[in-house]
DRENDO-1510 file (C-alpha; in Angstrom, 1 decimal, always signed):
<recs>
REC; n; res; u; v; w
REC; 1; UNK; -6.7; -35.1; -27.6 .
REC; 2; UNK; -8.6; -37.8; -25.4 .
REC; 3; UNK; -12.3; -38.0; -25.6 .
REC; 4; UNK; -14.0; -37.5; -22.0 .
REC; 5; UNK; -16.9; -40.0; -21.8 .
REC; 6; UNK; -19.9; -40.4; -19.3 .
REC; 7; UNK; -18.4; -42.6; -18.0 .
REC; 8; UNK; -15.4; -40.7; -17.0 .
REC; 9; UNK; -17.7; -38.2; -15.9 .
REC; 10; UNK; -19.5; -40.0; -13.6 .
REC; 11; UNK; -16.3; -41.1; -12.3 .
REC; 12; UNK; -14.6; -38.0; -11.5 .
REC; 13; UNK; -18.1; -37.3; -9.7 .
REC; 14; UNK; -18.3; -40.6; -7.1 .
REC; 15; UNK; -14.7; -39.5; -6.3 .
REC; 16; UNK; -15.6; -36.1; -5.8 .
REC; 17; UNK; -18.9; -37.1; -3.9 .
REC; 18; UNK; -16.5; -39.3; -1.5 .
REC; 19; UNK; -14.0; -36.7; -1.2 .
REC; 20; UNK; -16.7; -33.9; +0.3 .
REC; 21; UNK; -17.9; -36.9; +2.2 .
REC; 22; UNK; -14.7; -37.7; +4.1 .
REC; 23; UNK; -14.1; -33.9; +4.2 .
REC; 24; UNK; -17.5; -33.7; +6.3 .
REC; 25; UNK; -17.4; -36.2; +8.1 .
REC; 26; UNK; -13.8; -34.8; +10.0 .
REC; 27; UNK; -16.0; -31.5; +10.5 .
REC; 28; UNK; -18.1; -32.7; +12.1 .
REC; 29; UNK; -15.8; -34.9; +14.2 .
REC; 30; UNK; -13.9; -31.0; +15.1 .
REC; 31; UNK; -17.3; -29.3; +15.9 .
REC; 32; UNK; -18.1; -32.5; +18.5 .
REC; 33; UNK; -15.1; -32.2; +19.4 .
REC; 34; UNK; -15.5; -28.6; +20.4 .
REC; 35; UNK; -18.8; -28.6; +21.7 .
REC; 36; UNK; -17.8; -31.5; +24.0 .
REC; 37; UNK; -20.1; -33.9; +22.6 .
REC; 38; UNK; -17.1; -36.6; +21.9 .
REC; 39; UNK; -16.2; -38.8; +24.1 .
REC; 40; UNK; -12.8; -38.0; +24.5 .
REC; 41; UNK; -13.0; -34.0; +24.1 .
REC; 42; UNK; -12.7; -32.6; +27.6 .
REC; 43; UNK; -15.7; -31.2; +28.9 .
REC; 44; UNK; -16.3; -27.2; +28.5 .
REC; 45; UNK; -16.3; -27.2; +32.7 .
REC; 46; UNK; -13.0; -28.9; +32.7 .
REC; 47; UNK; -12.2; -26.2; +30.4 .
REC; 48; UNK; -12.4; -23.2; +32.5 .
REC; 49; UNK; -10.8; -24.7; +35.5 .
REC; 50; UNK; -7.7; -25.3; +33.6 .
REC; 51; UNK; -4.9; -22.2; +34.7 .
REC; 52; UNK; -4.0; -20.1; +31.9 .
REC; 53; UNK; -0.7; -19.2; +31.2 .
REC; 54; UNK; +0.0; -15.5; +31.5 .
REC; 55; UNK; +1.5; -14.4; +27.9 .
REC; 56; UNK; +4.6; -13.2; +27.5 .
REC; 57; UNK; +5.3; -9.7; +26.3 .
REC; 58; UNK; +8.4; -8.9; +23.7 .
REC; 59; UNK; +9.8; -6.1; +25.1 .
REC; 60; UNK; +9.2; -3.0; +23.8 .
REC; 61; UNK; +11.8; -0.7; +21.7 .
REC; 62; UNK; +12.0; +3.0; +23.0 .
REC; 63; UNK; +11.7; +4.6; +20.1 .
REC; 64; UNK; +14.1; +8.7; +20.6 .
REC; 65; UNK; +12.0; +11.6; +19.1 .
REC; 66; UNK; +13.3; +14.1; +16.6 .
REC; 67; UNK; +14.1; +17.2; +18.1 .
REC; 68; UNK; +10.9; +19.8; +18.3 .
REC; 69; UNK; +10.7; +23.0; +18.8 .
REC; 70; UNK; +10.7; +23.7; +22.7 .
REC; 71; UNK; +8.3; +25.6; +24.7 .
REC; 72; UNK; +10.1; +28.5; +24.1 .
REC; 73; UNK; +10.9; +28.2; +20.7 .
REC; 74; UNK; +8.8; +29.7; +18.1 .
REC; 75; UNK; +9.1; +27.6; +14.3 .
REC; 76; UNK; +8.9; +29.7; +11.5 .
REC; 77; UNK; +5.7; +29.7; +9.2 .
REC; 78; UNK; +5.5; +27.2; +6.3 .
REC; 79; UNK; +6.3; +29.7; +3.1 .
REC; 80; UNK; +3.1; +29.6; +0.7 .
REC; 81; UNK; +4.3; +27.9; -2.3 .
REC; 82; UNK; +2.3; +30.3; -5.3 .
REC; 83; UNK; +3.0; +30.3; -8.6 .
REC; 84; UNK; +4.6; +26.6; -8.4 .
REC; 85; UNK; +1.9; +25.7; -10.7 .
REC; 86; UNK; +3.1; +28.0; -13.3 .
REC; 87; UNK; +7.0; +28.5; -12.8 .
REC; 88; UNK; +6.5; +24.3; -13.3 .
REC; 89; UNK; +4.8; +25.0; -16.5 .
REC; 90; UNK; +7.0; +28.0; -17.7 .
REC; 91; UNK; +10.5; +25.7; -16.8 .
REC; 92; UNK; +8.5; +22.9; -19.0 .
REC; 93; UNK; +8.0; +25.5; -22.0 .
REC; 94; UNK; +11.3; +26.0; -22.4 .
REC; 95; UNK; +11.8; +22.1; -23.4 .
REC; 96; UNK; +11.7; +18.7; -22.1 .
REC; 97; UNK; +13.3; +18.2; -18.6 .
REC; 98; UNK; +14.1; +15.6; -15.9 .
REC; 99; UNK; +12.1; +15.7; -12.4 .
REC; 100; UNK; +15.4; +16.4; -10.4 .
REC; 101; UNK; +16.1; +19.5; -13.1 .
REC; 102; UNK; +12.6; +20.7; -11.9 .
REC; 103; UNK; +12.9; +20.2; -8.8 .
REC; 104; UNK; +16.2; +22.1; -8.3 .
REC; 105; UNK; +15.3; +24.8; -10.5 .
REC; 106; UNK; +12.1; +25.1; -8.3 .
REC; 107; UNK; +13.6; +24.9; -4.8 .
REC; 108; UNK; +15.9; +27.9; -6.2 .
REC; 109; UNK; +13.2; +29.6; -6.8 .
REC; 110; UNK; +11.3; +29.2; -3.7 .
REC; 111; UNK; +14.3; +29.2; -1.5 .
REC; 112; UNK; +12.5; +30.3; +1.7 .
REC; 113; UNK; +10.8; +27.2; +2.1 .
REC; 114; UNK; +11.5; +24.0; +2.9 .
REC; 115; UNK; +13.1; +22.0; +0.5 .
REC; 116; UNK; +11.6; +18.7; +1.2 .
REC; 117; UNK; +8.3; +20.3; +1.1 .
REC; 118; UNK; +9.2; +22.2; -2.3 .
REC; 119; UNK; +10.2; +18.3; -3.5 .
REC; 120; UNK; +6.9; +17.0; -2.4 .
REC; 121; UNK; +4.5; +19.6; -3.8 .
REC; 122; UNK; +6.6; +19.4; -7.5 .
REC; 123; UNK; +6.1; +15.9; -7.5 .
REC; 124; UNK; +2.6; +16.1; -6.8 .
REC; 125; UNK; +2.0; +18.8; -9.3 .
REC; 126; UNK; +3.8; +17.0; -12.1 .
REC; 127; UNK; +1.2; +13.7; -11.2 .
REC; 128; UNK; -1.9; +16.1; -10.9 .
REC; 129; UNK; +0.0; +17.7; -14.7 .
REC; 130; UNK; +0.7; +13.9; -16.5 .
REC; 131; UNK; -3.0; +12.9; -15.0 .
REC; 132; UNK; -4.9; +15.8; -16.5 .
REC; 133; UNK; -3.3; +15.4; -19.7 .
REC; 134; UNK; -1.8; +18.8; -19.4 .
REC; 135; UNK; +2.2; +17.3; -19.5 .
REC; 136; UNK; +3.8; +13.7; -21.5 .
REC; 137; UNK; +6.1; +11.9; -19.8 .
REC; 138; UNK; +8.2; +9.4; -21.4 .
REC; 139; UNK; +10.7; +6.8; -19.6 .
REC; 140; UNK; +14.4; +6.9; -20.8 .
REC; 141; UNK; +16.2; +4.0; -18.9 .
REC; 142; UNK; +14.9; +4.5; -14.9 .
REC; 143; UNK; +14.0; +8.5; -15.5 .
REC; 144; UNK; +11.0; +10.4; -16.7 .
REC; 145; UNK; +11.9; +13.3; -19.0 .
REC; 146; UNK; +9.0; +15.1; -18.8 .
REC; 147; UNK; +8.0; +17.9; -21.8 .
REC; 148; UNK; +4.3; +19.9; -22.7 .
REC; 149; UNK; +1.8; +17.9; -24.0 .
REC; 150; UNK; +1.0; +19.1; -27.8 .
REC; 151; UNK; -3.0; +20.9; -27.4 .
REC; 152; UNK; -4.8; +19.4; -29.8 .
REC; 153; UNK; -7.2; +22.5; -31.1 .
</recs>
């Protein structure tokens, strides 16, 4: 390993000194130039009389709605979804599963609702579940097998 001496030092710091030097000195060339103090930056008068271009606009996509309910049309109330919380817990009691085994199993339970929102709420449970320590996980290839975690008493 080469030894750095002072005199390398002091090198590597006159070429640093020149390089913040140079780097300055084309600032403040930019800033003159901006504030019109250089001789050949256009004057800020000369500036505002110049036309401006109007912009053009991309054209816009129309984007179609989804249908909604109509004026006349009533949408049935979202089903409550009690006891996820527990039937989760009870389907995990009965050994290790994987999240689409819950989520099926769940849905068939709660078959009034939604299932996309039955999807959504056991997913959200099982992260609120692994977060508070209250279920394991473990990864077997791209899927989570999730089981009880063991209390510690």
């Amino acid at each position: 390993m080469a030894t750095i001496t002072e005199h390398d030092v002091i090198t590597f710091l006159e070429s640093k000194i020149a390089a913040l030097l140079d780097e300055i000195s084309r600032i403040r060339l930019v800033t003159e130039y901006f504030t019109g103090i250089a001789p050949a930056a256009p004057k800020p008068a000369a500036l505002k009389t110049l036309k401006k271009k109007p912009l053009k606009r991309k054209k816009q996509k129309q984007v179609k709605m989804t249908a909604q309910p109509g004026v006349g049309e009533i949408s049935a109330p979202p089903v409550p979804l009690t006891g996820l919380e527990d039937n989760i817990l009870a389907m995990l009691s009965l050994g290790p599963a994987y999240i689409n085994d819950i989520i099926s199993s769940a849905q068939a339970l709660h078959a009034g609702a939604e299932p996309q929102r039955v999807e959504n709420a056991v997913i959200n449970t099982l992260f609120v579940f692994k977060k508070n320590g209250r279920v394991a996980s473990v990864q077997e290839g791209k899927k989570y097998r999730y089981s009880l975690q063991a209390v510690a008493s």
